[in-house]
RODO-2510 file (C-alpha; in nm, 4 decimals, decimal comma):
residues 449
     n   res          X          Y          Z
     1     x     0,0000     0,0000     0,0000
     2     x     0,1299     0,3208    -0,0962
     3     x     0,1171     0,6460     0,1568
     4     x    -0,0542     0,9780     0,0466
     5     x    -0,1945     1,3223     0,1743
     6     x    -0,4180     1,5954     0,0078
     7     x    -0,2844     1,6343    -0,3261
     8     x    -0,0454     1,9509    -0,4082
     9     x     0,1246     2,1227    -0,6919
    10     x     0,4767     1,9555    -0,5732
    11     x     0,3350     1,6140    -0,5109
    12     x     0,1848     1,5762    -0,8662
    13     x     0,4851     1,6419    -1,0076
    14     x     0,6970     1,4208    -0,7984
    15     x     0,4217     1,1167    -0,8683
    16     x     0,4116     1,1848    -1,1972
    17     x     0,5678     0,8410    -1,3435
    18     x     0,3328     0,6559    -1,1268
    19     x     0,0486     0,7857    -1,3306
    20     x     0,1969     0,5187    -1,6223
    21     x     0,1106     0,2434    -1,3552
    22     x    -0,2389     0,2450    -1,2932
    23     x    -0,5144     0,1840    -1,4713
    24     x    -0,6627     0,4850    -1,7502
    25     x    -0,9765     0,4620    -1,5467
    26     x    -0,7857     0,5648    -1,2819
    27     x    -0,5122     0,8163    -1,3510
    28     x    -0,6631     1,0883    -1,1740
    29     x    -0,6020     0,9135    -0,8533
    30     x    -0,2898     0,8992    -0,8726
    31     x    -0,2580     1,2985    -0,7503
    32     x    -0,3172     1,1478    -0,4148
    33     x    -0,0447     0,9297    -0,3482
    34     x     0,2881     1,0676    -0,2050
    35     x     0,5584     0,9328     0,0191
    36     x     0,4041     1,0995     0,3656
    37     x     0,1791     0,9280     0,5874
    38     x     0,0488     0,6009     0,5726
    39     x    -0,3747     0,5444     0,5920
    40     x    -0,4591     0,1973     0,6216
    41     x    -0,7550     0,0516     0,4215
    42     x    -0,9846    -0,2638     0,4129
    43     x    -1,0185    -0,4476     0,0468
    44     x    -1,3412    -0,4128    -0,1191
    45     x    -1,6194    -0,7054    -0,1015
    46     x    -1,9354    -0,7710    -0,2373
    47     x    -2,2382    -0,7719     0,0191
    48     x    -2,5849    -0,9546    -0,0853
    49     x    -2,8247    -0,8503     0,1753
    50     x    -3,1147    -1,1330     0,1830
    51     x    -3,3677    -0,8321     0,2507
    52     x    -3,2141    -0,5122     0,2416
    53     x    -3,3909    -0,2055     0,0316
    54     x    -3,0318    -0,0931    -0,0792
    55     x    -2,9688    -0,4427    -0,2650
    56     x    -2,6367    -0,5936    -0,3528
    57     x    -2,3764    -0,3346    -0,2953
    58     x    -1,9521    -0,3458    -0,2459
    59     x    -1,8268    -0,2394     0,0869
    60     x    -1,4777    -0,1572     0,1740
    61     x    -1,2737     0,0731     0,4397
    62     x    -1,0737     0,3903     0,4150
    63     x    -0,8980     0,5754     0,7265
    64     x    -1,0587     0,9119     0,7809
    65     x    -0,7722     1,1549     0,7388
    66     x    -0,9081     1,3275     1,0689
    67     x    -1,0115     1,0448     1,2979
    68     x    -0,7747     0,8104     1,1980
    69     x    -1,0258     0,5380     1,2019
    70     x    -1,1221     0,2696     0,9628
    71     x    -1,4654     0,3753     0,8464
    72     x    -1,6995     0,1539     0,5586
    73     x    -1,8100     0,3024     0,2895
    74     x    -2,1061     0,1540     0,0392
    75     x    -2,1592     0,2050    -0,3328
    76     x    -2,3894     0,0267    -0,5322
    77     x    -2,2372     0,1214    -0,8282
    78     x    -2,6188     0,0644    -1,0045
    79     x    -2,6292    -0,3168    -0,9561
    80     x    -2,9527    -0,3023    -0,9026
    81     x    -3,0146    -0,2096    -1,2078
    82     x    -2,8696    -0,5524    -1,4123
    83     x    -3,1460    -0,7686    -1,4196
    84     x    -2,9142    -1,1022    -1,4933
    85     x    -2,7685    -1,1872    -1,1440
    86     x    -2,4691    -1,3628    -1,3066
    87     x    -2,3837    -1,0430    -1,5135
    88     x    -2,5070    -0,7968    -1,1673
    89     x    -2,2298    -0,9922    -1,0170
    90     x    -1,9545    -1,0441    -1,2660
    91     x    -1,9751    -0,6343    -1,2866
    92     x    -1,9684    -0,6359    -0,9193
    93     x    -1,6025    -0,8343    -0,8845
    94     x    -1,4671    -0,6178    -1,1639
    95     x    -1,5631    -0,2884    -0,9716
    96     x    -1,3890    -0,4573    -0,6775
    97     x    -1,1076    -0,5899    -0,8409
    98     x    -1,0013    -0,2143    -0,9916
    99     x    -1,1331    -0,0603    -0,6442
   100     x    -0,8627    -0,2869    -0,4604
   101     x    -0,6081    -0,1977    -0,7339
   102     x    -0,6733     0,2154    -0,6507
   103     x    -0,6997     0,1051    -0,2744
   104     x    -0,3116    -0,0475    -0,2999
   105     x    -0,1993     0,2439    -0,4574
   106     x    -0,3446     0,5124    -0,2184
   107     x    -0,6972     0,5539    -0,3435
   108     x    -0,8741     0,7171    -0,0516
   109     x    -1,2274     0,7783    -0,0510
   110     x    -1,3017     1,0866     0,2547
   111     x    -0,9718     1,2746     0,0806
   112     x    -1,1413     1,2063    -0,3131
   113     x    -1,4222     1,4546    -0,1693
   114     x    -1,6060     1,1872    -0,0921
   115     x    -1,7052     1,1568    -0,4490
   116     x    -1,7972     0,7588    -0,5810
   117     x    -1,5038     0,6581    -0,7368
   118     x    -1,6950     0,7775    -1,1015
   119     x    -1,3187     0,7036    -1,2839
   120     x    -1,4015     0,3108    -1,2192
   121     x    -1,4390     0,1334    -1,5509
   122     x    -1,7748     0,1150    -1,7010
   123     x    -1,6055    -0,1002    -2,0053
   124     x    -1,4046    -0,3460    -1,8113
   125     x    -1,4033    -0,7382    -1,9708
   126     x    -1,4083    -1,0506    -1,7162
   127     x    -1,0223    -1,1004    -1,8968
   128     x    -0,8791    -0,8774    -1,6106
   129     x    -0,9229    -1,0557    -1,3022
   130     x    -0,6416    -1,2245    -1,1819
   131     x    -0,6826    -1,6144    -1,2365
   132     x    -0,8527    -1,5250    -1,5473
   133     x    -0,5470    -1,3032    -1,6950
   134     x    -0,3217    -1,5838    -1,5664
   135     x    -0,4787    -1,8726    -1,7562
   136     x    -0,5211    -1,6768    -2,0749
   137     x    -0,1407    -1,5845    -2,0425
   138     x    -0,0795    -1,9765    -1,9934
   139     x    -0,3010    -2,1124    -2,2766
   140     x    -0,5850    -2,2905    -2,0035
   141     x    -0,8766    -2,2143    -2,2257
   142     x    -1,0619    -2,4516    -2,0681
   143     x    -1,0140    -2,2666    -1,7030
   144     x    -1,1598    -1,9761    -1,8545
   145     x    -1,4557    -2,1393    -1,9897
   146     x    -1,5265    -2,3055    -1,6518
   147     x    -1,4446    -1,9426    -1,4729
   148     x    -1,7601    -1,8595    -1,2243
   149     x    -1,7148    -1,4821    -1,3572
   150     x    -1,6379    -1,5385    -1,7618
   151     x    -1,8737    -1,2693    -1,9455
   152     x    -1,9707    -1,3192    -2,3538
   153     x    -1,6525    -1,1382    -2,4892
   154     x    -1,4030    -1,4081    -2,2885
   155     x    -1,5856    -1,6865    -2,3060
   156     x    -1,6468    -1,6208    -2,7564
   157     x    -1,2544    -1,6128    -2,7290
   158     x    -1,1673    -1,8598    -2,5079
   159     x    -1,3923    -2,0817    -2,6576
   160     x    -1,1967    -2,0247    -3,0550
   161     x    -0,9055    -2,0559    -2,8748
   162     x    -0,9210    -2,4053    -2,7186
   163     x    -1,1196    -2,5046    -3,0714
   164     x    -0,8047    -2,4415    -3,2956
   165     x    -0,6577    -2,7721    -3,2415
   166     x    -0,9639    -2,9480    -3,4265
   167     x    -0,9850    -2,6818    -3,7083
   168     x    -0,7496    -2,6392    -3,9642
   169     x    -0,5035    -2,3519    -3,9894
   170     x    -0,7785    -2,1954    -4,2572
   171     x    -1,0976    -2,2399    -4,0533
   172     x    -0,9233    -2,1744    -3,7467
   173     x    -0,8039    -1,8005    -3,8969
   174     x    -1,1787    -1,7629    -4,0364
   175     x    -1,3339    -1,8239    -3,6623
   176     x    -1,0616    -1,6096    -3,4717
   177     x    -1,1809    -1,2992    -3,7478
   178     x    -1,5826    -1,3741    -3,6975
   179     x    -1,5019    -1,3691    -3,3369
   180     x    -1,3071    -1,0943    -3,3112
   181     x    -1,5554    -0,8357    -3,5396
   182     x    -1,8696    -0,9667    -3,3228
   183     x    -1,6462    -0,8791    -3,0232
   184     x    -1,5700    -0,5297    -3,1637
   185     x    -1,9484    -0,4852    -3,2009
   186     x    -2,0512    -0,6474    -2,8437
   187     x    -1,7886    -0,3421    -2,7368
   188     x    -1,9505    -0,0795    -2,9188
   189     x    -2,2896    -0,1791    -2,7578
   190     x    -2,1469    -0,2231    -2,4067
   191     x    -2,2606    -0,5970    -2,4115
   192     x    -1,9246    -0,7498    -2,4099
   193     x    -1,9342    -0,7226    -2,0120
   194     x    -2,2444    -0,9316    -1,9969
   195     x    -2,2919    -1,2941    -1,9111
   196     x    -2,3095    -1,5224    -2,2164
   197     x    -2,6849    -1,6394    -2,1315
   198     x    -2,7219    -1,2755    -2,1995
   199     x    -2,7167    -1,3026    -2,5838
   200     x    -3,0275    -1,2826    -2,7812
   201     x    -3,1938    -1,3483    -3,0973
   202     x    -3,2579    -0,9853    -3,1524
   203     x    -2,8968    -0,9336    -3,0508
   204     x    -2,7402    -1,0794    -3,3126
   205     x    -3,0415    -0,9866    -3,5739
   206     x    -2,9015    -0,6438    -3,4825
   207     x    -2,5290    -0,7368    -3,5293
   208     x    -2,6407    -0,8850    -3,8744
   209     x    -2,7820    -0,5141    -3,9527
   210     x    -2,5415    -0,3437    -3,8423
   211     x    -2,2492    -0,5188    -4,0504
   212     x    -2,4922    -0,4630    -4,3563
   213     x    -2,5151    -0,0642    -4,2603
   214     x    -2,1379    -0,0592    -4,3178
   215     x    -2,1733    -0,1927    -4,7084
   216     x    -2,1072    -0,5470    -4,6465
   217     x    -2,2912    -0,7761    -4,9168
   218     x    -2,5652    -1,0278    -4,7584
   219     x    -2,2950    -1,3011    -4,8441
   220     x    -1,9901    -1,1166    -4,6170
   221     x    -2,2044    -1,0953    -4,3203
   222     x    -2,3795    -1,4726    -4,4122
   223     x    -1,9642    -1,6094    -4,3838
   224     x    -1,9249    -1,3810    -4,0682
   225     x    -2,2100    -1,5153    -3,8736
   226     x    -2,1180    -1,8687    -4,0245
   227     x    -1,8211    -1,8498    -3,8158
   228     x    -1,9568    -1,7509    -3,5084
   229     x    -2,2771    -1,9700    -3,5149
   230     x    -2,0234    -2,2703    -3,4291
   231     x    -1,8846    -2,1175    -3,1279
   232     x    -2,2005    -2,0708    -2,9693
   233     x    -2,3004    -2,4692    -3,0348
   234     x    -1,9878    -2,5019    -2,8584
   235     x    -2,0774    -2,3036    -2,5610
   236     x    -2,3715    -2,4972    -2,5735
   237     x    -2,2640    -2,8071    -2,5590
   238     x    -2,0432    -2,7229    -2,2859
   239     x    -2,3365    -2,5724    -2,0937
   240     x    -2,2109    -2,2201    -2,0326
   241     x    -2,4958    -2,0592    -2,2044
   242     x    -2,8478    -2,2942    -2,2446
   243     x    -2,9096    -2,2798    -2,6310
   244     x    -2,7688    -2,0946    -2,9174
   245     x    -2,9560    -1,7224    -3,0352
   246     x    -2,8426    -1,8708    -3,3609
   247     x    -3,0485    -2,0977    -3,3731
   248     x    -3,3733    -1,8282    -3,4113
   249     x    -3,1760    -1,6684    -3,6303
   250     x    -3,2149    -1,6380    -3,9940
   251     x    -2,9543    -1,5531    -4,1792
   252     x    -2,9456    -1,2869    -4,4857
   253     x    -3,0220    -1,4186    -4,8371
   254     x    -2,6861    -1,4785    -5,0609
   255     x    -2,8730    -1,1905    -5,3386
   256     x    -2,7592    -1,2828    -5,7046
   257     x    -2,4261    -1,1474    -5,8342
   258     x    -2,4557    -0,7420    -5,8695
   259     x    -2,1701    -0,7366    -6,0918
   260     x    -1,9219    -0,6303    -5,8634
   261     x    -1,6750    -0,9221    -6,0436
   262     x    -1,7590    -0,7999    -6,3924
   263     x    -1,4170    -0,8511    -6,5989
   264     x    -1,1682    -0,5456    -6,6356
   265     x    -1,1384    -0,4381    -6,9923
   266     x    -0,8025    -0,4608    -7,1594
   267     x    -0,8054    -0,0880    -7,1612
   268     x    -0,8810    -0,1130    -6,7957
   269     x    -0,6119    -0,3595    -6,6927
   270     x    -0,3462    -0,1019    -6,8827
   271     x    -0,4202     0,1861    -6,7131
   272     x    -0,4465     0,0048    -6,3733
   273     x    -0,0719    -0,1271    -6,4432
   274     x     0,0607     0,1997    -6,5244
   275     x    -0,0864     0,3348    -6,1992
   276     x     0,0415     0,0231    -5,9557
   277     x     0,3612     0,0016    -6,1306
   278     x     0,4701     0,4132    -6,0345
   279     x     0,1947     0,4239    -5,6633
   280     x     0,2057     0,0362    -5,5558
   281     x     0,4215    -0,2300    -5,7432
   282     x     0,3445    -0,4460    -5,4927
   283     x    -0,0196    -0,4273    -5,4957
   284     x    -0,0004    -0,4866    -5,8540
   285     x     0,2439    -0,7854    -5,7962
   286     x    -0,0359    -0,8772    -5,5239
   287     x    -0,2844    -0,8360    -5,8520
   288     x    -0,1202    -1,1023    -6,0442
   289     x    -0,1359    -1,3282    -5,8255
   290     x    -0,5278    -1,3068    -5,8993
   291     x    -0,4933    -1,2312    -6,2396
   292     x    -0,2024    -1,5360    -6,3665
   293     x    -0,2375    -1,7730    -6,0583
   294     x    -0,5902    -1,7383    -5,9626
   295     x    -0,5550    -1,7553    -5,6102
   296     x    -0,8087    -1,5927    -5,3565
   297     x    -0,7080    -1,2943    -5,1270
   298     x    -0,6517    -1,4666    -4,7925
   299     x    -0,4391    -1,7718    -4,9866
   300     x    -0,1781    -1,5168    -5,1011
   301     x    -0,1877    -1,3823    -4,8072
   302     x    -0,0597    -1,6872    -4,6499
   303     x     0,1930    -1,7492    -4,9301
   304     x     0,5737    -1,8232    -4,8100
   305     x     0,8821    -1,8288    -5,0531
   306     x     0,9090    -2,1801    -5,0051
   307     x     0,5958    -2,2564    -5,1970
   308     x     0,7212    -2,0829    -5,5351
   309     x     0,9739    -2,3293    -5,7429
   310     x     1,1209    -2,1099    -6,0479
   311     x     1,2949    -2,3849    -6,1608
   312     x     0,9692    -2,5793    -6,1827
   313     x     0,8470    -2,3219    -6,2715
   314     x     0,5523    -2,4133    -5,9870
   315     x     0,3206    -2,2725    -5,7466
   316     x     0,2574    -2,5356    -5,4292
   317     x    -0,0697    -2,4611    -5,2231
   318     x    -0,1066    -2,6208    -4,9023
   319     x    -0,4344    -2,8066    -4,8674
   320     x    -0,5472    -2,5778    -4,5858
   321     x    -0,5294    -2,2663    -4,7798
   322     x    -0,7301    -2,4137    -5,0565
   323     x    -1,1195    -2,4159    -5,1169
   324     x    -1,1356    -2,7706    -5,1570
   325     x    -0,9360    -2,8571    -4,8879
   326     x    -0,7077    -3,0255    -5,1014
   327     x    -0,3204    -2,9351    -5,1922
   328     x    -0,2591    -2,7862    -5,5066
   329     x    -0,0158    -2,7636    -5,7504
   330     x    -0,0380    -2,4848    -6,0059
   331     x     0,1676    -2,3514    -6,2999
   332     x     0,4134    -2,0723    -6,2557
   333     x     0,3642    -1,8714    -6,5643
   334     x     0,6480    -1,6576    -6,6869
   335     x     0,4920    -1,3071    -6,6424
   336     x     0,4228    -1,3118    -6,2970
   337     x     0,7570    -1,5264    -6,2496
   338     x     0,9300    -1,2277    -6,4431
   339     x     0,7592    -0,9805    -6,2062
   340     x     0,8521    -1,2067    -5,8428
   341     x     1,2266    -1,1497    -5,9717
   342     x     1,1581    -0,7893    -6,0593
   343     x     1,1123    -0,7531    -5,7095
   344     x     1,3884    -1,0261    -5,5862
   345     x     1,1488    -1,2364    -5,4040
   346     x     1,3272    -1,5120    -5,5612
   347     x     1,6004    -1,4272    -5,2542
   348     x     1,3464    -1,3959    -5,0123
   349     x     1,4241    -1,6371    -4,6783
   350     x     1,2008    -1,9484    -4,7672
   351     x     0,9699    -1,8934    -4,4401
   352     x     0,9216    -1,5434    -4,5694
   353     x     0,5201    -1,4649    -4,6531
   354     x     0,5449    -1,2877    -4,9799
   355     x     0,2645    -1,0261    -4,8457
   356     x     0,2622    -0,8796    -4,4732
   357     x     0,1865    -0,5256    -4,2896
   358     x     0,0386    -0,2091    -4,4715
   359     x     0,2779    -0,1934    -4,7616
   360     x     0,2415    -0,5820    -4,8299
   361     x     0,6392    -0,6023    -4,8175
   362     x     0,7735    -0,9290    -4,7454
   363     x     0,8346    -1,0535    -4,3892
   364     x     0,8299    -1,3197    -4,1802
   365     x     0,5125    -1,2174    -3,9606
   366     x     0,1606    -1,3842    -4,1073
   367     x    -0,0639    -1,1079    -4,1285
   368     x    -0,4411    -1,2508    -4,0680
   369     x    -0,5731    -0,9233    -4,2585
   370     x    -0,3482    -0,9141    -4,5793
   371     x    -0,6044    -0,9773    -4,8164
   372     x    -0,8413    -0,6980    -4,6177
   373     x    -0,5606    -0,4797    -4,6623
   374     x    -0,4834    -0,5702    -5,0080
   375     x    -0,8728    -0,5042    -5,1083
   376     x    -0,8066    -0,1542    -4,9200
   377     x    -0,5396    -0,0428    -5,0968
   378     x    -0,7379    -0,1275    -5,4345
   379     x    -1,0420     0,0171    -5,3635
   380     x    -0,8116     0,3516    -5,2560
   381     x    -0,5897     0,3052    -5,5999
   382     x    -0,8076     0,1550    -5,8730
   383     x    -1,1751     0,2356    -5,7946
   384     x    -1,1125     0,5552    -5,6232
   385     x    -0,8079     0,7231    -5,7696
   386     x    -0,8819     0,5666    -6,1711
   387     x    -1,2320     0,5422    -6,1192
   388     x    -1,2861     0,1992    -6,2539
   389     x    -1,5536     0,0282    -6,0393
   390     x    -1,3872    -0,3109    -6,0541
   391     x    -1,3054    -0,5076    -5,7546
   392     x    -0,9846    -0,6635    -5,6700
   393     x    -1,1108    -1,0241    -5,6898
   394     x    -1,2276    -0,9512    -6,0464
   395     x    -0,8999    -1,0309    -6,1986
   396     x    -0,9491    -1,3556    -6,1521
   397     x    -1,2642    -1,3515    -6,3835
   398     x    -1,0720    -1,1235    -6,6349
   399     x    -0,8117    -1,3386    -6,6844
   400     x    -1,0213    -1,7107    -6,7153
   401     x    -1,2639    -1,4997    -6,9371
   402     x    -0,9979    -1,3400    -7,1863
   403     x    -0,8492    -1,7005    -7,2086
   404     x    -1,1289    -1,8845    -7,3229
   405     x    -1,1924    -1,6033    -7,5354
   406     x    -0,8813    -1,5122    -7,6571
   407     x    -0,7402    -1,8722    -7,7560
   408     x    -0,8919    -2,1224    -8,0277
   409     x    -0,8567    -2,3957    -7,8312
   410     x    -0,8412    -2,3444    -7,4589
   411     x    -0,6813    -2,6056    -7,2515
   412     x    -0,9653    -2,6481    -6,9795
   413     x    -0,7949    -2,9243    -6,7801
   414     x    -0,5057    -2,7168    -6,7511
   415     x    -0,7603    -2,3723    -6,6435
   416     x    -0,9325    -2,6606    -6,4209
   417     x    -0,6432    -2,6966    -6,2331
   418     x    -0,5306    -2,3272    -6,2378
   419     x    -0,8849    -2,2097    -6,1144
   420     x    -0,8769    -2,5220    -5,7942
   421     x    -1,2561    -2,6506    -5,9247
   422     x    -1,3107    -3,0206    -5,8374
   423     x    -1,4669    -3,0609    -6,1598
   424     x    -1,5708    -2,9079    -6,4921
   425     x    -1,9189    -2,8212    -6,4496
   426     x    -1,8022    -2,4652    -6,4522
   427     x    -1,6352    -2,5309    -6,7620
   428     x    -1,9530    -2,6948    -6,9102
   429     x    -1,7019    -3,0377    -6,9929
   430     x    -1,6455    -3,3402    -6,7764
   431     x    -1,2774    -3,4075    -6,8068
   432     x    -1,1352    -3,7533    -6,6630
   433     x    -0,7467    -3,6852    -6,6330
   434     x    -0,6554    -3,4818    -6,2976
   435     x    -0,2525    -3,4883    -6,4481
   436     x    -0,0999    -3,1035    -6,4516
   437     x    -0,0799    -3,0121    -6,7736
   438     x     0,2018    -2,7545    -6,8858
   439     x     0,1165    -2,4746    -7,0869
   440     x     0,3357    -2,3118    -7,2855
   441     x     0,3820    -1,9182    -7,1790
   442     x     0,3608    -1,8114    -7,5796
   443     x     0,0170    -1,9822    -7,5713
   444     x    -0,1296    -1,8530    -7,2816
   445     x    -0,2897    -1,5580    -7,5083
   446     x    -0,3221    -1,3198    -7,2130
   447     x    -0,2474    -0,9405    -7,2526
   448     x     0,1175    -0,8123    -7,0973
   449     x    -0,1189    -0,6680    -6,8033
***
C-alpha cells in the first residue's frame, strides 16, 4: 500500500511516473499518493443482503484523514439495475477488483471529496481478473470457460481458442476474425461485459444489420455469422450458455451477383498497371497473383517463398489454404515469375510470406488481414483514384474470361487446375485426367497486363 496526503502542486509532479502504472480509469487518482503518511484501508467485497432495500452493494474501508479510524463506505455502483444476477455480479467483482487496485496504490475515498469513485471502468471485460489473466497468459482455455465470472466477450474467445486444435489452420483463422468483429461490435454496444446467457436473438439480428449498414454484401455478413454460429453450439454443448440465439436466427439471403466481379477491360487492366507500377508495385504484384495464378485474397496472403519453385516453374498450395481442402499444384507462368524477380522475391528467406503489414512487403510475420488490406489499398488506388468500379477479386474472372476467349482452343484441364474446381461443371465439360498439364507461356494468349 502506498502512503498519500491531500494532493499539491509539488506532489503531482513528484508522482508523476506513477500515473503510467495504474489503470486509464484511474489516472486521476494517482494525484493522491505521495511518500508521507500512511492510511490503512480494508479491500473491497461484495455484500448480498437477503432483505435489504439498498440491494447488492460493495463495501470496503478507508482511514478518515481526521479520525484516523477505519470507516466503511457503500456504493452500489447501479447493480440493481442488471437484471441477470450472473452479469449484476460479474460487474460487481470487476468494480472490486479495480477498487482494490486504486486502494493499494493510495486511493482514498473521505480525501477524493467523498465523491464515488466515477473514474471506475464502465467497459471493463471478465479477462482482467487475476486467475482469469493468468490462464489466458498460460493457454488454459478450458479454465476460462469453466471461470464462475467469464462474461460473452471471454468466453467467444476462449472458446476459438481451445477449438483451434480441431480446425485447420484456414478455418481456425476464419473463426478467430468472426469472433473478433462480433467482439468489436458487443464493445460498441457495451454488451461485451455481460454474461453469455445474456445473448439474444434480436442481438445478433441487430449485429447482422449493423455489418450490412457498413456496405457489407448479404454473403460477407452470411460467412461472418457462419463463423460464429459454431462457437455458440460449442458453448452450448459445454453448458455455459443454455441454447444458441443462432439458432432463431435467420440468416441474410446470398442476393444474385450485382456485378461487382464484372471482368476489367483490356483498356482497364493497362491503365491500372501503369498506376500500380509508379503508386504500388506491390499491390499490382499482389494483382497477379489473382490475375495469372488465380488464387483468392486470404491464400496469397498466407503465401511463403518456399511454396514458389522457379525452376519448376511451380506454385505449391497447401491443402489448408485451398477451397477444396485439397493441396494444389499450379503452374508458374512466366509473367508473374518475371515480375517475383523484378522484385527479388526469388532471394526472399524461404519462411518469408510474400505479403505482410500495410505496404504488403515481405516478412516473416503472417498477417491474418493481408487480403483486407490488399482489397483496401485497391479500392483507394483503382476504384477511387482511376475510377474503374472493378473489384480486386475480379482479376481472376478477367483473366479465365480473356483465355477462353482469346485462344482457339483453350486447354480447360489445364484452367481446371489453375482455377482449384473439383470438376468441370463450370467449364460446361467433364474431363477424366486430374494430371498437370504444362502450358506453354507463348500460348497462354493473355495481354502483358
Amino acid at each position: 500500500m502506498l502512503p498519500y496526503v491531500l494532493p499539491s502542486k509539488q506532489h503531482q509532479q513528484a508522482h508523476k511516473g506513477l500515473v503510467g502504472v495504474l489503470p486509464k480509469q484511474l489516472k486521476n487518482l494517482a494525484k493522491y499518493i505521495v511518500n508521507m503518511e500512511v492510511l490503512a484501508f480494508k479491500k473491497a467485497k461484495l455484500v448480498k443482503p437477503a432483505s435489504s432495500k439498498m440491494g447488492w452493494y460493495v463495501e470496503w474501508y478507508n482511514t478518515e484523514p481526521e479520525t484516523k479510524k477505519l470507516t466503511r463506505i457503500r456504493k452500489t455502483f447501479d447493480l440493481g439495475r442488471i437484471e441477470d444476477e450472473k452479469t449484476r455480479e460479474l460487474t460487481a467483482m470487476e468494480y472490486i477488483f479495480y477498487l482494490d487496485k486504486a486502494l493499494e496504490n493510495g486511493y482514498n475515498f473521505f480525501i477524493d471529496d467523498k465523491q464515488q469513485p466515477e473514474s471506475l471502468p464502465n467497459t471493463l471485460a471478465a479477462e482482467h481478473l487475476p486467475e482469469i489473466a493468468q490462464a489466458a497468459e498460460e493457454k488454459h482455455w478450458s479454465d476460462i470457460l469453466q471461470h464462475k465470472y467469464i462474461n460473452i466477450s471471454a468466453a467467444l474467445t476462449a472458446s476459438v481458442k481451445q477449438k483451434q486444435f480441431n480446425l485447420t489452420k484456414k478455418s481456425y483463422a476464419a473463426c478467430l476474425s468472426g469472433v473478433k468483429i462480433f467482439n468489436e461490435w458487443l464493445t460498441l454496444k457495451k454488451l461485451h461485459r455481460n454474461s453469455p446467457n445474456s445473448i439474444t436473438p434480436d442481438n445478433i439480428n441487430d449485429f447482422m444489420q449493423h455489418e450490412l449498414a457498413k456496405g457489407k454484401t448479404n454473403r460477407t455478413v452470411s460467412g461472418i455469422l457462419s463463423r460464429i454460429a459454431p462457437i455458440f453450439d460449442e458453448l452450448e454443448a459445454l453448458r455455459i450458455i443454455k441454447v444458441s440465439p443462432f439458432k432463431y436466427v435467420k440468416r441474410p439471403k446470398k442476393k444474385a451477383d450485382s456485378g461487382h466481379f464484372a471482368p476489367l477491360t483490356v483498356d482497364e487492366l493497362m491503365k491500372v498497371k501503369a498506376h500500380l507500377s509508379k503508386e504500388h508495385p506491390r499491390l499490382l504484384l499482389f494483382g497477379y497473383f489473382i490475375f495469372y495464378a488465380f488464387l483468392r485474397n486470404n491464400t496469397i496472403g498466407r503465401l511463403q517463398r518456399k511454396d514458389i519453385d522457379f525452376e519448376g516453374m511451380q506454385l505449391h498450395i497447401n491443402g489448408e489454404d485451398t477451397k477444396s481442402g485439397r493441396t494444389v499444384t499450379k503452374q508458374l507462368v512466366e509473367p508473374l515469375a518475371k515480375a517475383l524477380k523484378e522484385l527479388e522475391y526469388d532471394k526472399l528467406p524461404p519462411e518469408h510470406y510474400l505479403f505482410t503489414g500495410k505496404g504488403l512487403k515481405p516478412g516473416a510475420k503472417y498477417y491474418e488481414t493481408i487480403g483486407t488490406r490488399a482489397t483496401e489499398a485497391w479500392k483507394e488506388h483503382v476504384i477511387d483514384a482511376l475510377k474503374i468500379n472493378k473489384k480486386l477479386y475480379a482479376l481472376k474472372h478477367t483473366a479465365g474470361q480473356m483465355y477462353i476467349n482469346n485462344t482457339d482452343a483453350p486447354d480447360l484441364d489445364w484452367l481446371q487446375r489453375q482455377m482449384e474446381h473439383t470438376s468441370l461443371e463450370t467449364t460446361n465439360i467433364y474431363v477424366k485426367s486430374r494430371k498437370l498439364k504444362v502450358l506453354d507461356s507463348k500460348n497462354l494468349n493473355l495481354p502483358d497486363f
